[in-house]
C-alpha positions in Angstrom: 89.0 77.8 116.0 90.6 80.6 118.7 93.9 82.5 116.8 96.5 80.5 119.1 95.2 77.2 117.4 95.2 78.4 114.0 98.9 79.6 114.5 100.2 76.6 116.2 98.5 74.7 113.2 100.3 76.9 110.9 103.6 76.5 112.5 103.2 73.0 113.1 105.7 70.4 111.5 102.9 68.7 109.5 102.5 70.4 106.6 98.5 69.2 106.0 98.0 70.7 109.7 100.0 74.2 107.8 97.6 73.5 104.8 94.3 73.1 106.8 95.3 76.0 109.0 95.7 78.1 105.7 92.7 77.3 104.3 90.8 78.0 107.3 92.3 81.5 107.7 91.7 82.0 104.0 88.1 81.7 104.6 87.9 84.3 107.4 86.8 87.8 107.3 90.1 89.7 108.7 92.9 87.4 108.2 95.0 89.9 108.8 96.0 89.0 112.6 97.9 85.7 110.8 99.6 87.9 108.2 103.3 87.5 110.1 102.6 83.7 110.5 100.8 82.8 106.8 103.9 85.3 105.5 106.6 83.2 107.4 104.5 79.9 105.9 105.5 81.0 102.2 109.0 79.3 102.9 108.2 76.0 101.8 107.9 74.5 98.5 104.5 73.1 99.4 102.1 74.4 96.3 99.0 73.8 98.4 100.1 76.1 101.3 101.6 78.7 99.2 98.1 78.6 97.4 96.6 79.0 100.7 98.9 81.7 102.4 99.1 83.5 99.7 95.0 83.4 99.1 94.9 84.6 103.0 96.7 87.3 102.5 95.4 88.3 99.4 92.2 88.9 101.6 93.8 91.4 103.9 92.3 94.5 104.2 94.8 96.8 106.7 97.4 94.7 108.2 97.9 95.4 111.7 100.2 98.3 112.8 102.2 95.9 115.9 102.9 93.7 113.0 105.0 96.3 111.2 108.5 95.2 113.1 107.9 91.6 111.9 107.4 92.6 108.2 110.6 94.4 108.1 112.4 91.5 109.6 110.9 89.3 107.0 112.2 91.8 104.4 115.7 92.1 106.2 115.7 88.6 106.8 115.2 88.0 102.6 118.1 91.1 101.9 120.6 89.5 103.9 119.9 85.4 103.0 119.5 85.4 99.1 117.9 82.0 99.7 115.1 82.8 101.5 111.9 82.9 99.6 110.9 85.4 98.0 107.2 85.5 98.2 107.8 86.1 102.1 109.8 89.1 101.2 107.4 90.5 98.3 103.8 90.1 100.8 106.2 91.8 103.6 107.0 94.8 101.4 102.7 94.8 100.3 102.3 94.9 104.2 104.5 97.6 105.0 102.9 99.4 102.2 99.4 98.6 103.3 100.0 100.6 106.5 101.1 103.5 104.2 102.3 106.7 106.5 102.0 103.8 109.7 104.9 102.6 107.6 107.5 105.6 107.7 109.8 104.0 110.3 110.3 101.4 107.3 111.2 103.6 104.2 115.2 103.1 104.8 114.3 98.7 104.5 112.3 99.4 101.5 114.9 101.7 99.9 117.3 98.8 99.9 114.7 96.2 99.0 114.1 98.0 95.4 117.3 99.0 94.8 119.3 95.5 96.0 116.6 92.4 96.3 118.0 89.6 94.5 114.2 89.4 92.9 112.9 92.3 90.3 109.4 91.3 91.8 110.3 91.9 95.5 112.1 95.4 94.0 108.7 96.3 92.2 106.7 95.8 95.6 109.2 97.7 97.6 109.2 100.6 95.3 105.5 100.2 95.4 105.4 100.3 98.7 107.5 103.4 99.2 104.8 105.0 96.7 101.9 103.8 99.3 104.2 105.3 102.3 104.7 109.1 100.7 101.4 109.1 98.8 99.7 108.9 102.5 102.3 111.6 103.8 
């Protein structure tokens, strides 16, 4: 299935079309072209997509760099709306980290994120991140 499929299956209203989507990117070599969308898909209470998403991205090797803005507007996004999820927040922070000295634009978001995220796990992952960030610099 081409990428523009799998996304609009992801993003679709159907959440068995989300779920197949998931486990279809989940079973991919590079997932990480969906990370933004399969991060985004953590918002819902569905166990079986969370399971899926969060299997995808567990599978992601380097996120892509143009992918970097959407990350820290997932992490914003989480800072400023307490009731956003916070697994969308904690695999943004991973992201940003992944792309360690990529990432520097980033290290004032993730400053906030572990010293103010309403979650200790999404402050963990944003000091881990920063760690990523200087230990490539």
């Amino acid at each position: 299935m081409e990428f523009e499929q799998l996304v609009c299956q992801l993003n679709a209203a159907d959440e068995q079309s989300q779920i197949n989507a998931a486990e279809q990117i989940a079973k991919l070599d590079n997932p990480a072209p969906y990370a933004v969308s399969l991060i985004r898909a953590l918002a819902t209470s569905n166990e079986d997509l969370c399971q899926w998403a969060t299997a995808a991205l567990e599978s992601v090797k380097t996120p892509e760099t143009n992918d970097m803005p959407e990350f820290v507007n997932i992490l914003n996004d989480y800072l400023s709306d307490a009731s956003s999820h916070p697994d969308s927040a904690f695999w943004a922070a991973t992201m940003i980290g992944m792309l360690g000295q990529r990432a520097t634009s980033a290290v004032a978001n993730l400053d906030k994120a572990a010293l103010s995220a309403p979650d200790r796990h999404v402050q963990k992952r944003a000091k881990w991140a920063l760690n990523q960030i200087s230990d490539a610099a």
